[in-house]
N, C-alpha and C positions, 0 to 999 in steps of 0.2 A: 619436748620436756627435758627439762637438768634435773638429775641429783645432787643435792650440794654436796660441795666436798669438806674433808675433815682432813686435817693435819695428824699424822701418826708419829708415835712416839721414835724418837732416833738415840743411837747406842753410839755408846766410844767418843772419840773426837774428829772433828772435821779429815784430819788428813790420814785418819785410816780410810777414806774413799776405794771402793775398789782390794781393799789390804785386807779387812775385817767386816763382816756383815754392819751395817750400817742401818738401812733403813728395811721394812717390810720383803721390801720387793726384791731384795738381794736374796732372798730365797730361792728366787722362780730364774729363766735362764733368756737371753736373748733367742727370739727363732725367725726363720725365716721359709722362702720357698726353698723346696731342696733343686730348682731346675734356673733359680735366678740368683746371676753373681748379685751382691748387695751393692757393687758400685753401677749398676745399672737402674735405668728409671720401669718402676713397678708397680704396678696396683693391685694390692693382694687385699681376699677379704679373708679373716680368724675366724674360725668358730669350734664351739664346743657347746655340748648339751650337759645339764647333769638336773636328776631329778633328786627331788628334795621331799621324803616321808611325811613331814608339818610347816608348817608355816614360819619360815624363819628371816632374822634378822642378818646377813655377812657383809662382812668388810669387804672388798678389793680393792687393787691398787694397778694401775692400767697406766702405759708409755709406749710411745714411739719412736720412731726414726726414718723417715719427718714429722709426716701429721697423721692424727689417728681420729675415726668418728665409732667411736665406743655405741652398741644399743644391746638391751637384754627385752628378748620376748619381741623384735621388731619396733622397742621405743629407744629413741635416742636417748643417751642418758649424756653424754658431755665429750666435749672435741677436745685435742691438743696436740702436744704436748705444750702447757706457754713456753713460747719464745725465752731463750737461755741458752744457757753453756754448754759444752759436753762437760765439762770439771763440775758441775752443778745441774743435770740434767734432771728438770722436772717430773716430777711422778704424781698423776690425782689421783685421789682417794675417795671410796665413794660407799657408804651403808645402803644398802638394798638389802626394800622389804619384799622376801618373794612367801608368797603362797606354796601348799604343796603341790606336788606333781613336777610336770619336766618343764626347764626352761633352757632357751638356746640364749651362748652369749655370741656376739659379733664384736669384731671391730675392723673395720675399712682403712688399712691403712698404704700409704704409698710414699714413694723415694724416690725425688725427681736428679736426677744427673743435669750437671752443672756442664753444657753446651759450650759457655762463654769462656773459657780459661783463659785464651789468648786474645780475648778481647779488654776493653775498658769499661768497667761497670758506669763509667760514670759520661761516656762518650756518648750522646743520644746520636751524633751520624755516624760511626762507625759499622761498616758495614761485614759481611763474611762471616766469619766463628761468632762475632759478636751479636748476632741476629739470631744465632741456634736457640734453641729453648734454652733455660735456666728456672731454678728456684730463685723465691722472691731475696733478693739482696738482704733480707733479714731472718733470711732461712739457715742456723748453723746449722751442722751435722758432723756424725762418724762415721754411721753407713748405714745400708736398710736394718732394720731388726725392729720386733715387738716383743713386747717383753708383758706377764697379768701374773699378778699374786691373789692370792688368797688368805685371811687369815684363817688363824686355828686348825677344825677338822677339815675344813674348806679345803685349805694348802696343797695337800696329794692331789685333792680332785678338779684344784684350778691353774696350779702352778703350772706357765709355759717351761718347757723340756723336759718336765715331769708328769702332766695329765696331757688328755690324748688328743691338742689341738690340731685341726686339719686345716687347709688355704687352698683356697681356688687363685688361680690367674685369672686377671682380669685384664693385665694391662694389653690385650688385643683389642680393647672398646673404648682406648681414648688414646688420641694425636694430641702434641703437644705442639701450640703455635706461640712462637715468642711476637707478641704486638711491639708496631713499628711507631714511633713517638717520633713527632717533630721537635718536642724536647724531650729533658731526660725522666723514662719512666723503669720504674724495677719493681715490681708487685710481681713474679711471675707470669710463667703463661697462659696462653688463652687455652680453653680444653675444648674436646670435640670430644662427645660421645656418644657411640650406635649403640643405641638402647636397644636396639635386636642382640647385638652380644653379647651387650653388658646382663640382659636378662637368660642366658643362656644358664639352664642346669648345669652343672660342672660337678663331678664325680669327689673331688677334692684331693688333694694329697696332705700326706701325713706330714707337719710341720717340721724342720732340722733346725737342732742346736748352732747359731751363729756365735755364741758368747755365753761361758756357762755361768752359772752360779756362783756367788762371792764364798772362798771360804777363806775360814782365819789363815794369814801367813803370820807367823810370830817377825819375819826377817823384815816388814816393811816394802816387799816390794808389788811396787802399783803395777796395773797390767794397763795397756793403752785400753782407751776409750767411755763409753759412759761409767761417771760416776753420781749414783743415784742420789737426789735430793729433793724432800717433800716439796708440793704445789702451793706456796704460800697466798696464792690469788683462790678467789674464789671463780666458780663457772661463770663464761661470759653469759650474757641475756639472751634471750632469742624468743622471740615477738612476733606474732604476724603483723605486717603493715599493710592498712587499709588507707592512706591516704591518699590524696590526689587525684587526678582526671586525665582522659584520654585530649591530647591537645590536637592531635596530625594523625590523619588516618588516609592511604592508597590503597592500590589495587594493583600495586608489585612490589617486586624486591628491591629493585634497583632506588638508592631513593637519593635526591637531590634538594634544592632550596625548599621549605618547609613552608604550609600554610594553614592558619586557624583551621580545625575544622568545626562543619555547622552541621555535619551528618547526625541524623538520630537512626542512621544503620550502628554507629558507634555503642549504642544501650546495652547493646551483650555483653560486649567486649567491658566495658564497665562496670555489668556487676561480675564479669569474672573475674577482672584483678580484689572488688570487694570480698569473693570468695561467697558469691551469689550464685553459681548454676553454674554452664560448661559452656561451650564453643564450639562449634563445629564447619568445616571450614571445608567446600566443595573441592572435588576433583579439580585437578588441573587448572588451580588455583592462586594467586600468590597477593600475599595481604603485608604489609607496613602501617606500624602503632606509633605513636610518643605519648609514653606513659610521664606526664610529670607529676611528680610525688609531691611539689609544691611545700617540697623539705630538702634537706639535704639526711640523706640517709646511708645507713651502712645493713648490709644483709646479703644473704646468702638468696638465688632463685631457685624457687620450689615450682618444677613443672613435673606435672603428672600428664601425659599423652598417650594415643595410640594412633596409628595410621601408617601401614606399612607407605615408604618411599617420601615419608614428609621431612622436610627439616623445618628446625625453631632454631633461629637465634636472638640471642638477646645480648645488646650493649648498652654500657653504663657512660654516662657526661656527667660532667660537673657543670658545664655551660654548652651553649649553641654558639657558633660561630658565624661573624657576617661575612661570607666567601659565597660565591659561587657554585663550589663544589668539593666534600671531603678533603678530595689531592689537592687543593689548591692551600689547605689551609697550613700554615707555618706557624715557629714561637712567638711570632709577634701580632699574628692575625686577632682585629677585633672580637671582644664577645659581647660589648652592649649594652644595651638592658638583658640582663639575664632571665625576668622574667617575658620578653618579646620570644616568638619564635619566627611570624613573618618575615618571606626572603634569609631566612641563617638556614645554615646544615649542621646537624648532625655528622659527630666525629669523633668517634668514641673506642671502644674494647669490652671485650665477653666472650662470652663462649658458646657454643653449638650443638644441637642434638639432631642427631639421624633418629627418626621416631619409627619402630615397628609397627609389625602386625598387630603385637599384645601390649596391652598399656605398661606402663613401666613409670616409676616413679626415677626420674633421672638425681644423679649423685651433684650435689655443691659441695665442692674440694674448697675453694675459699672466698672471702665475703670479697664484694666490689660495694665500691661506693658511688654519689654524686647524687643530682636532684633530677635527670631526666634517663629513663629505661627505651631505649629502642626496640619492639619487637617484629621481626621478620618473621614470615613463613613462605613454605611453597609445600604445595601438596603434587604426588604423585598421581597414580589412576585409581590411588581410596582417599575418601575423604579423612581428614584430620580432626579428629576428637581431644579436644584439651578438656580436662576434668579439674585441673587448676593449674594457674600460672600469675604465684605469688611470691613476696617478697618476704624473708623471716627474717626482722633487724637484727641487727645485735650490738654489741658491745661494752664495755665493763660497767658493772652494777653500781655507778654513784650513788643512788640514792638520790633526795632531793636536794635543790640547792637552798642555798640561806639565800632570804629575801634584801631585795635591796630596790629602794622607791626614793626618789627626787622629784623637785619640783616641777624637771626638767623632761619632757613624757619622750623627748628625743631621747636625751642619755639613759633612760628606764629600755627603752627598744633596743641600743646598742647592749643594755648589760644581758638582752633576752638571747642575742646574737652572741654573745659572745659565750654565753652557757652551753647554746647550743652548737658551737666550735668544738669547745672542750670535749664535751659529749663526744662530737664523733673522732677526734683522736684519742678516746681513752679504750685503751682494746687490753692486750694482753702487756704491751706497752704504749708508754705515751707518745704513740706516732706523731710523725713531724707533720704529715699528708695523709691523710688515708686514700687519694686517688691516685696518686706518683710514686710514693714511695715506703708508706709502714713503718719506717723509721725512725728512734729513737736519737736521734740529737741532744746532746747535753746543753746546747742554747736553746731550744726548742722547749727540753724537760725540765730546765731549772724554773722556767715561768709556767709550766702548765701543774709544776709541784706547788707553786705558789695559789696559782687560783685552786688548786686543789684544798693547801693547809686551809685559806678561808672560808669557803664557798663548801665543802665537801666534809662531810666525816669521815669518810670511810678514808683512810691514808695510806691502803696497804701499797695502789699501785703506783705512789712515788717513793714509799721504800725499797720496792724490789729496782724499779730504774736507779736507786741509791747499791744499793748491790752490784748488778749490771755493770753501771760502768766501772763499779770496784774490779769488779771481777772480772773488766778488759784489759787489766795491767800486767802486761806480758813480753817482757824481755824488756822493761823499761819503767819507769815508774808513771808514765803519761798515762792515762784512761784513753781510749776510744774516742774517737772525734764521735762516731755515732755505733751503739749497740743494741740488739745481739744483730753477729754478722759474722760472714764465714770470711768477707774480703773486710778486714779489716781498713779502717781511714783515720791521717793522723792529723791532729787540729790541737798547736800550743795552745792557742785563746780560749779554743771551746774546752781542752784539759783544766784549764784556769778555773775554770766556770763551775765545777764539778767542785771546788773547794769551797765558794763562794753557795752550791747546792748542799753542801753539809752543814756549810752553817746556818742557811734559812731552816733547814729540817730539826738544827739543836735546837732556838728560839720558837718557832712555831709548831712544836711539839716535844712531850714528853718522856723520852729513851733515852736516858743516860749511855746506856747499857750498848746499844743502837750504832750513837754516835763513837763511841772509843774503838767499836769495830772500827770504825769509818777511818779513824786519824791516823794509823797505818800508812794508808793510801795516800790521807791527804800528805805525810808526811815524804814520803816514796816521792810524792806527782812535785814537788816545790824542788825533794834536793836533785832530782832530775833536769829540773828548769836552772836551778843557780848551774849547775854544770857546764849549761848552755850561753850564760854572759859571758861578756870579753873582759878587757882589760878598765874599761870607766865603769864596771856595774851591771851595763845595761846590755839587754838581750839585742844580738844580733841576726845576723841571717838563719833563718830558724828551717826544722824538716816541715812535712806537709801542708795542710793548708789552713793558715790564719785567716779564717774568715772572719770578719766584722759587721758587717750589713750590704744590704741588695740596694748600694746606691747606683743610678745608671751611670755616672760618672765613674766610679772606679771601675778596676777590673777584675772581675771573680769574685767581687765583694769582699776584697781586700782595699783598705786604704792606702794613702801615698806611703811608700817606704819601708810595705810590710814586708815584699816578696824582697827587698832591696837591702834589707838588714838594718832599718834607720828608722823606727813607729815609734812615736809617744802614745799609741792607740796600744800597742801590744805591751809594751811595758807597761802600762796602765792597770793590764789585766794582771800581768802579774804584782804590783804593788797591793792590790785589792784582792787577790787570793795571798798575800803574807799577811795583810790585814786578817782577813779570814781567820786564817791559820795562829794568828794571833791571838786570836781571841775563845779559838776552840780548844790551845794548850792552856788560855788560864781555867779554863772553867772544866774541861774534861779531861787533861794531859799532864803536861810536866809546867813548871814553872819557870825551869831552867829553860826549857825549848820555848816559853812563850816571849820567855826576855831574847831568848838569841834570835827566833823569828820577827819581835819587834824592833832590834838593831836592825836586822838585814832589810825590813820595808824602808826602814827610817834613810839608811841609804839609799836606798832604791830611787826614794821620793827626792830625797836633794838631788841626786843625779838626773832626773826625768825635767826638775826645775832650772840646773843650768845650761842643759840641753835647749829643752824644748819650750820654756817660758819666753815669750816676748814681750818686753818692755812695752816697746812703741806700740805695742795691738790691746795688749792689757789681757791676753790671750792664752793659750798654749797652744803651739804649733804641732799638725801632723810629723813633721819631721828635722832635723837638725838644721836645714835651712830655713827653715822660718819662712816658708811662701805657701803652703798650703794649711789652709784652717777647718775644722769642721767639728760640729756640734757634738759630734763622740768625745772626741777630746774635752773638751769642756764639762759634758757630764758626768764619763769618767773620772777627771783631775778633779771637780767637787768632790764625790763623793770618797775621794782614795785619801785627804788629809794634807793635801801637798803644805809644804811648808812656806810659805806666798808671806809680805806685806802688803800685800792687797786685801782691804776686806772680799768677804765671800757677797756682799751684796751690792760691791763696783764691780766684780767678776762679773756675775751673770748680766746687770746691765751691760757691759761690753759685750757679752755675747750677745744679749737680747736685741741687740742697738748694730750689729756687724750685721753690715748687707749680703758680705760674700760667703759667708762661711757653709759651708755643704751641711745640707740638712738628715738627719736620720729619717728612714722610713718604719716600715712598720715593727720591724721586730725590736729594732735599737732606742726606740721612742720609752722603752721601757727603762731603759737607762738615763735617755730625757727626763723621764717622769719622776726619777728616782731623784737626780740631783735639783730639782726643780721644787720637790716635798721638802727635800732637805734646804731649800735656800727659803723656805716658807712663800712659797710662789705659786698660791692656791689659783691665783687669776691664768698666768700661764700656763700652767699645769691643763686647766680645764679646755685650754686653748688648741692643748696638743689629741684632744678627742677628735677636734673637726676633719683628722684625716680617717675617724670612723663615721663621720655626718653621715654622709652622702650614700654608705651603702646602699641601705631602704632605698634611695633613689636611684638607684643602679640595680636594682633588683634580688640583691647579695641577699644571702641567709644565714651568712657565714664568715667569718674574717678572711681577706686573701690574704696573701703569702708577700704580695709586693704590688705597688703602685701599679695601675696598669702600663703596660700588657701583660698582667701577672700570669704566671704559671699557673698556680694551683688558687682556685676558688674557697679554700678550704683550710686552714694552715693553722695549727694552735699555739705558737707563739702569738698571733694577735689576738687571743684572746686575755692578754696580760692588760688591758684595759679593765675588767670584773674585778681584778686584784685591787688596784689601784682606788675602785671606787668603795672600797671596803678599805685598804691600808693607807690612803693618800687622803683622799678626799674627807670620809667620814673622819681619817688619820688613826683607825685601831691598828697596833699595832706592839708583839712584847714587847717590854723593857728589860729582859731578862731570860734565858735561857730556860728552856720548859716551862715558857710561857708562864712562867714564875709570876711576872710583873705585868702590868697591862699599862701601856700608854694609849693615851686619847687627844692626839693634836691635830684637830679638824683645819680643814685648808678648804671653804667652801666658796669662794670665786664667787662668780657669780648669783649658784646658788642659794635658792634661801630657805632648804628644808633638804633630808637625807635619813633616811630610814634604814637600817642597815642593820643583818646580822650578820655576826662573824664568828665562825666556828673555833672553839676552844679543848684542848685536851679532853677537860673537865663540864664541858657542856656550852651552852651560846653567849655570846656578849652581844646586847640588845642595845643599839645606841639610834635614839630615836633625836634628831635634833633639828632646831628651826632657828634661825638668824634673823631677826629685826634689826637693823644696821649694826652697831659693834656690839648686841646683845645677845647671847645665845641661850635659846630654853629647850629644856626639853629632859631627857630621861637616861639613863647610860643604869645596865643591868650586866654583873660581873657573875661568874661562875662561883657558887660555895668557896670559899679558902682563898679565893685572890681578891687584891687589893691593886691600885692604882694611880695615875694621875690624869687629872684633862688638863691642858691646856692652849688658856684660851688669852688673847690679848697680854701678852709677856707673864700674867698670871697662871700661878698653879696652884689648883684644888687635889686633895686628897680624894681617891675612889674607894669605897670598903668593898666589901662582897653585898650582893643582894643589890635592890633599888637602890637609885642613887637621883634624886631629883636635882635639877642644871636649871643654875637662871644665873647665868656670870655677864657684867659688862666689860 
């Protein structure tokens, strides 16, 4: 069970943080154990009772450092802290109805030490320090501390270092194993926990002030560490999950090539992940599951057990692999048909429980994902009682999505696929992976903001990843290649992109207010980049990593000439974030800075054309010699305005018509897609889904991450196909800044009908439409107050608000 949360009122201005009580919770004081340093790894549980004469309504406001599992009266009420800053360190707010009499509050929280320092986060073989446990690579911190307010009369009686919370140690009942990845994986470590100790009575000690209480300094000065700021997301979901079937079932531990099973011994064990009865598992025993969910899912495992001297472990896959044996399996090892299990193994990560005498409900510290659950047992000389061993999903509360129906019942299955991508990277941020990595990428989040503005009402969580990486600009005017993160990663292209993501959020949503925070930043992240040109204009050898796409031809998923100081690919991005930028000071900035930022693209662009334009190809060149060509180039030089005598529809035929030119895969096809809409190229456009055909016949559930032998099964950059079939195809899309204006330029290929809603500020735009060769009929329904245009065959119709009936040839 969650309580939702509420937003509390905040005092002063931002950068009295830490200087002047600010929010709630600056009341109450950081505490910690009084026997544990805070830079050590910790599992402490809070508590405090207090009885209440009548039946009352209180506020609280509850944080961590790291993560916290809040419950009152033994029900869960909400986990966190979300993922962020210490400069902006999240705090939820929760109203609880309590009855009278006594109730006891908890919270479970812990602080994992970071093992790896002299290692490479980003090194999957690097061995030694690198191997030590760590928190997950998108775990910032300051140090251990808990901090619980209360409002009103509450306050005395709830406030940490002021009422009389007590903390047990716990952290004697969990080992920390950092898993070993044939590629690169950073989700944190695996847990192990003796539920014999972890269920131990513990006497408590009396909680210690780590960090007091905020009070006014008239002088301004900040004190290191958290600076408190409301929980702008609402609580994640959490759901029992009942789906799927027992696929593989032994009678050991040790387990090897995998094979259907046909056992109807299996029946138990299937109604107990339904959460049908219990399980009970002989002495001197040992039993092997494959639970496949026949989803891809996100969740935390709920085992309840007893059985002195038994263990459970359970691990999570995204796929099965065809090898031999776990160790045999590598980065590039086959997975298959994903939905096949015969002759593949199991190779996966989770965590462990030593199960007691007394049942004990074991602690999930954080969700794992993927579509197949491995469960292991072995019992000692008592048998093993599971009373349940289930899965509780979760992840952020989208709501439902806007409908979208074609003729085409394959492309309807791709858009069901790709909602359901979304879905599993929308958590606290919009993870890049939720099996690898939990990471927020600004190429990753600028398209999973996009299927959000269409497909989703709810906008708040690619406002905050709009925050986020504002709020990664730290000793430079760059954003975060990827945030929140305590190992910072630096990525010109992907900073680019981040300019390029303010202005989709101006246009397909309504914050004035929003965005002029934002132009700050974007203004910071551009004069940071002109800094970095040379002597013609154009960017040279640049810091960290410009990635561009996961071509197997390049290297690191950089193009020719990126790491070498010589890309029409990376100046590219930067003429398209001064575009941006250009277009965000006329409409929310200055007008002076909109004409000096559209001087400086205007340069940019002439320099990038007599660089990188080739005559003889009809082209634009990866780099100043003019011998490597690829499809980035091309869709980026579309869409940036280059100043060419070539029309824009000899361009793309050369491209179209070029045998050699390196192809985009899945994340960069969205940039295909874009210059592709823009050249009115509904036929190719629709062409470029076929590298989403074939999942269904690969057994996929879910967009990969790259052509095979992909890494991740899972990946929500490809899920920027759902956008497309809402913004490209059906062609809704603003005309105007807070979605002010509505354009409607269908591009339907082959199609010959497209059903489609698209979510709006102000409510749905309903674009219901059918094509009988150059005729198109059908219905287009606008939000109260907006007005618009369709067009169709070089024609333009006016749209008003309300019905709007279509029969144009």
């Amino acid at each position: 069970m969650s309580i939702p949360r509420f937003l509390p009122p905040m005092t002063g201005l931002d950068a009295d943080a830490n200087v002047q009580p600010r929010h709630p919770a600056d009341a109450a004081a950081w505490i910690w154990h009084p026997w544990r340093v805070t830079g050590e790894t910790a599992f402490l549980r809070f508590s405090i009772e207090v009885f209440l004469m009548e039946t009352e309504t209180i506020r609280v406001h509850v944080t961590a450092d790291q993560r916290y599992i809040f419950s009152v009266d033994g029900v869960e009420v909400g986990r966190g802290p979300d993922r962020g800053v210490v400069e902006r360190w999240p705090v939820a707010s929760h109203e609880l109805a309590l009855s009278a009499g006594r109730h006891r509050f908890e919270a479970l929280v812990w602080w994992i030490a970071d093992g790896s320092l002299t290692g490479l986060r980003a090194d999957a073989s690097a061995g030694g320090d690198a191997l030590r446990s760590r928190p997950p690579v998108a775990q910032t911190t300051w140090r251990g501390g808990f901090l619980f307010a209360g409002d009103g009369a509450m306050a005395p009686r709830l406030n940490s270092g002021q009422a009389p919370w007590r903390v047990d140690d716990l952290t004697d009942a969990v080992r920390l194993v950092q898993p070993v990845f044939p590629v690169y994986h950073d989700i944190g470590p695996e847990f192990q926990i003796d539920g014999g100790r972890w269920s131990l009575v513990r006497s408590g000690e009396t909680a210690v002030v780590v960090a007091g209480h905020v009070r006014g300094n008239p002088h301004g000065v900040q004190r290191p560490g958290w600076r408190l700021a409301p929980a702008s997301l609402p609580e994640q979901e959490y759901t029992r999950m009942n789906r799927g079937r027992v696929r593989a079932f032994a009678g050991s531990w040790k387990t090897g090539q995998l094979k259907e099973t046909t056992d109807a011994g299996v029946n138990d064990w299937s109604l107990l992940l339904r959460g049908e009865g219990s399980v009970v598992v002989p002495p001197d025993s040992e039993r092997t599951l494959l639970w496949d969910f026949e989803d891809y899912v996100c969740g935390y495992v709920r085992l309840i057990a007893s059985g002195a001297g038994a263990q459970v472990r359970v691990d999570w896959a995204e796929a099965l692999h065809e090898a031999i044996s776990c160790e045999c399996v590598a980065g590039g090892t086959r997975k298959g048909d994903r939905a096949a299990i015969d002759g593949k193994v199991f190779c996966g990560f989770g965590d462990e429980f030593a199960v007691g005498a007394h049942e004990v409900e074991f602690p999930a510290f954080w969700w794992r994902s993927g579509r197949f659950l491995q469960v292991r047992l072995r019992t000692g000389a008592q048998s093993l009682t599971i009373r349940s061993l289930a899965i509780i999903s979760t992840g952020y509360p989208l709501g439902d999505a806007a409908r979208v129906a074609t003729n085409d019942e394959a492309l309807n299955e791709l858009a069901a696929i790709c909602e359901r991508t979304t879905r599993a990277c929308a958590h606290e941020i919009w993870t890049d992976c939720p099996y690898y990595e939990q990471m927020a990428y600004v190429g990753d989040s600028r398209l999973a903001a996009l299927v959000n503005y269409a497909v989703f009402s709810d906008d708040r969580l690619s406002r905050r990843m709009l925050e986020l990486f504002d709020d990664s600009r730290r000793g430079t005017g760059l954003v975060a290649m990827r945030v929140p993160g305590t190992w910072t990663q630096v990525s010109v292209t992907y900073a680019l992109l981040w300019v390029l993501m303010v202005r989709d959020f101006a246009w397909w949503r309504d914050d004035a207010s929003f965005v002029r925070a934002r132009l700050r930043g974007v203004r910071a992240l551009n004069d940071e980049i002109a800094s970095l040109a040379g002597e013609n204009g154009l960017l040279g050898v640049l810091p960290g990593w410009s990635f561009v796409d996961w071509v197997p031809e390049w290297t690191n998923g950089c193009g020719p000439g990126v790491r070498e100081g010589d890309s029409c690919l990376v100046n590219l991005h930067w003429l398209l974030a001064l575009r941006a930028q250009t277009e965000l000071e006329k409409h929310f900035g200055e007008p002076e800075l909109a004409a000096l930022t559209k001087r400086r693209a205007d340069r940019i662009a002439a320099a990038i054309v007599e660089r990188y334009w080739s005559a003889g190809h009809g082209l634009l060149a990866d780099t100043g010699q003019q011998v490597d060509f690829s499809e980035h180039a091309q869709a980026l030089g579309l869409s940036a305005e280059l100043p060419l005598a070539l029309s824009r529809e000899r361009w793309v035929e050369n491209w179209l018509n070029a045998p050699t030119l390196t192809r985009a895969t899945v994340y960069f096809s969205f940039y295909v897609m874009e210059a592709l809409r823009a050249a009115g190229r509904g036929d190719e456009l629709l062409k470029r889904a076929d590298m989403w055909r074939d999942l269904p016949l690969r057994g996929l559930l879910t967009v990969p991450e790259a052509p095979e032998p992909t890494r991740s099964d899972c990946h929500g950059w490809g899920a920027h196909l759902r956008w497309h079939f809402a913004a490209s195809v059906a062609g809704v899309r603003p005309a105007a800044p807070g979605f002010a204006r509505i354009e409607v330029r269908p591009l339907l290929g082959p199609l010959t009908s497209i059903d489609v809603v698209v979510r709006h500020p102000r409510g749905n735009i309903e674009c219901v439409l059918r094509r009988d060769g150059q005729r198109l009929q059908g219905r287009l329904v606008l939000p109260e107050g907006i007005c618009g245009e369709l067009h169709w065959n070089e024609k333009t119709r006016r749209l008003s608000a309300g019905e709007n009936e279509i029969d144009e040839s």
